[in-house]
N, C-alpha and C positions, 0 to 999 in steps of 0.2 A: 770880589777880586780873584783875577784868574791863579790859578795852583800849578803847579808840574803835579806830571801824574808819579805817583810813588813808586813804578817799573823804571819812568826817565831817572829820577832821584838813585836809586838802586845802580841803573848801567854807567851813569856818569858817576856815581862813588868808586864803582869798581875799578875805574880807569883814573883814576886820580883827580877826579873833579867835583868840588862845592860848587852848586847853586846858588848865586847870589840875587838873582832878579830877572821877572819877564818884561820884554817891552813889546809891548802890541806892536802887528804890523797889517797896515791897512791893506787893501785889493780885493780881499777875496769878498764870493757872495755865497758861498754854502759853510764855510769854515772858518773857525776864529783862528790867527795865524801871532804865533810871537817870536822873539829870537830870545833864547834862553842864555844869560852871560853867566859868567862862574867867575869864580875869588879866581881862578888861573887865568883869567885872560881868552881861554877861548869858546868861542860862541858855538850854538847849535840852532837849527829851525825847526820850530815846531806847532805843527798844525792839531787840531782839537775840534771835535765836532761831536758834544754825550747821544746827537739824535740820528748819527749816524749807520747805515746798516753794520752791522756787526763787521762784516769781512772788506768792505770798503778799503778801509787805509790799509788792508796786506795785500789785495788786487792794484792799487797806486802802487807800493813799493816794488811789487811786479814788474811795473809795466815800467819802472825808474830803470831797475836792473836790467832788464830787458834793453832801454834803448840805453845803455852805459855800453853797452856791448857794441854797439855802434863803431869799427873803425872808422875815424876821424867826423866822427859827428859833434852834433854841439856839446857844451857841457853839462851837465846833467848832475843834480845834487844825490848822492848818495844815500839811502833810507838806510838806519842805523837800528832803528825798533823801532814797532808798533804794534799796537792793541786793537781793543773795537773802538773806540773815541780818541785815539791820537796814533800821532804819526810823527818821529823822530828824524830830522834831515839831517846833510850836510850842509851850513849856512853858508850861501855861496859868496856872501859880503858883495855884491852889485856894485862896479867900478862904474863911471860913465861911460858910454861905447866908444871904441877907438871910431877913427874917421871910416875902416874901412869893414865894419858892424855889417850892414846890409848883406857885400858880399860873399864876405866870411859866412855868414849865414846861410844864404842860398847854397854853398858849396858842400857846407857842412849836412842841411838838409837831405841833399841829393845823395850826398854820401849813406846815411840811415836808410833812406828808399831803396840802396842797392842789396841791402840786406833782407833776403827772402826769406817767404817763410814755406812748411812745406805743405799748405793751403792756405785758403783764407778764413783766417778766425785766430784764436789762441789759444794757451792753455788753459784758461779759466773766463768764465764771464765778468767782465768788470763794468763800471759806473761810467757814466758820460755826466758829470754833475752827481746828482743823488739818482737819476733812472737805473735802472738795471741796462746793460749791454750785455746781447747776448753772441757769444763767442764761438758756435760748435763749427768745427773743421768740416770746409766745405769747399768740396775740389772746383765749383763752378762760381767765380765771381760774382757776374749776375744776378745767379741763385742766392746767395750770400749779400750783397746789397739788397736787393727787391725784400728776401724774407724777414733778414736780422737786424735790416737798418730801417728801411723807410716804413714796411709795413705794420713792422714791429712798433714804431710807434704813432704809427696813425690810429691803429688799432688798439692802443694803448689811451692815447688821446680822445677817441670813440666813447670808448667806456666811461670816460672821467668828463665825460658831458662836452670834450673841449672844439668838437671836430663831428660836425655831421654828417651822416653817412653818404651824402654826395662827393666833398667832398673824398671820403676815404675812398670811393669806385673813382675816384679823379686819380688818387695815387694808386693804382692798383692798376690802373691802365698806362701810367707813365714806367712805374712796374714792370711792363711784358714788353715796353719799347726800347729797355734799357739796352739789348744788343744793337740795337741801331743808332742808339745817338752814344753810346760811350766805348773808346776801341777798346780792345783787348789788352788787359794788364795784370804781369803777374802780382803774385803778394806779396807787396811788400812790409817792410816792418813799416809802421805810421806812429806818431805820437797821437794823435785821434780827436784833440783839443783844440788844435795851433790857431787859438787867437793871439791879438794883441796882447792881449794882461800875461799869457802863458810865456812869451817870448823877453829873456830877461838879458843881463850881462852877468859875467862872471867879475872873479873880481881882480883881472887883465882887460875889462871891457869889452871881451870877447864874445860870442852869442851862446845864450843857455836858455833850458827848458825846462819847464817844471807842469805838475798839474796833469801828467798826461790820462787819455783815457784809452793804452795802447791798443791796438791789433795787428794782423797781417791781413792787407786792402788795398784798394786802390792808390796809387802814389798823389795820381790827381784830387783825391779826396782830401789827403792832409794839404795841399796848396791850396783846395778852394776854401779851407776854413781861413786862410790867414786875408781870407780877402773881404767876408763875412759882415766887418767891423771895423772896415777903413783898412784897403787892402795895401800892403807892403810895397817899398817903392820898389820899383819898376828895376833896380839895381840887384834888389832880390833873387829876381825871378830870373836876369838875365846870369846872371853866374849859376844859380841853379844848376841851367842848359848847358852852361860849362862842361857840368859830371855827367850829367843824367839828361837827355833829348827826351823834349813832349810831341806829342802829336799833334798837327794841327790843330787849332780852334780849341785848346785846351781854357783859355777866359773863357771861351762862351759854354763850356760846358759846367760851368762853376757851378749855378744855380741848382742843376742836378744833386750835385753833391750836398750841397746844404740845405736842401731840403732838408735831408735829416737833421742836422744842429738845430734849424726852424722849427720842424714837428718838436724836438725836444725841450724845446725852450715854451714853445706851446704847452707843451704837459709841464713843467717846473714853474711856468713864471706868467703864464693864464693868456684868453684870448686876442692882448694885442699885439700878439706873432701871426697871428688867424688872416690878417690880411697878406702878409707875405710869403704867407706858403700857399694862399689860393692866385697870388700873382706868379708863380711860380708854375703851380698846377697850369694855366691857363695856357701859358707858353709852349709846358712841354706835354703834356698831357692829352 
């Protein structure tokens, strides 16, 4: 039976609350996730992972804080405390989405992308799932995709038997073509995850995010993840462009970008991504 960790017990005494009980909450595939109720009535979210790297769950609350700073971004839950196996939220209580969810969303999105960073990368390297992401400030885009994303884990993948070495010279060439198939974009702040399961409601039904694996990158990289996995209706994207104007042929340059989540999910969750990163390769490579 799952426990509160003795720090949660400890912050939430401080502030005038008993623990009365966990209730699992399903979704996740790296971390056990509950909502913590107290004898007062109010709730808190709490994630738990004991085989987690040590600094994990303070790189997430990073990247929470980080996109909280967001003007008029989505909602975003609050990280409250964490250790090396848990992570204390604000429980955002998920209403069902208002009718105009989608929107609201793309608007809100566009809004975070217009917040720059003053390169690309971050303050610390953080996790993309359990992978390391590595973050060092990097004045050339390009250089910063090709090295810290795709190559990083091709080469990654190489190692751990998952990706053979044609392929890897397949990405390594898609790699050095990167200034001609994707225009020039500054850094923006990304939530770095944006799938389906990541995109939640608040609890006005309004759009919220959680889970992030932030950086400062490409804007079109956090849109081609939300498409990944059964991409967002088409209401989404068009209020987006509302705030924030794409470049042409921004769909077809999707696969580019998720390459990387591919490569990653290659290294996390074994060879049958293997076919979708060398359809991928094929194309652009």
């Amino acid at each position: 039976m799952a426990k509160v960790p003795e720090p949660v017990r400890t912050w939430l005494a401080e502030r005038g609350y008993t623990v009365q009980g966990l209730e699992p909450v399903g979704g996740g595939d790296i971390n056990q996730a509950y909502r913590v109720h107290t004898r007062e009535g109010a709730t808190f979210f709490l994630k738990r992972n004991p085989a987690a790297p040590a600094d994990m769950f303070a790189r997430e609350a990073e990247g929470l804080q980080a996109l909280r700073t967001a003007p008029r971004g989505p909602t975003v839950p609050e990280p409250y405390l964490w250790g090396s196996d848990f992570l204390l939220l604000e429980d955002l209580r998920p209403a069902p989405r208002r009718p105009d969810y989608w929107p609201r969303f793309g608007r809100a999105l566009a809004h975070v992308h217009q917040v720059h960073g003053p390169a690309f990368g971050f303050e610390h390297d953080n996790y993309i799932g359990l992978t390391p992401q590595p973050n060092p400030w990097t004045a050339d885009g390009y250089a910063f995709f090709a090295q810290h994303r795709l190559l990083y884990q091709a080469q990654l993948a190489h190692r751990r038997g998952l990706l053979p070495a044609a392929d890897v010279h397949a990405v390594e060439r898609l790699a050095t073509r990167l200034p001609e198939l994707v225009p020039p974009q500054p850094p923006s702040l990304l939530h770095g995850d944006l799938w389906s399961g990541n995109a939640l409601t608040d609890a006005h039904g309004g759009p919220a995010i959680i889970d992030p694996a932030a950086y400062y990158g490409w804007a079109e990289a956090d849109l081609a993840m939300t498409a990944l996995f059964g991409a967002f209706p088409d209401a989404f994207y068009r209020a987006y462009q509302e705030v924030r104007a794409l470049e042409p042929g921004w769909r077809e340059r999707f696969p580019i970008y998720n390459l990387y989540h591919l490569l990653n999910h290659l290294n996390l969750f074994g060879s049958g991504y293997l076919g979708s990163v060398r359809h991928i390769l094929r194309r652009f490579s």
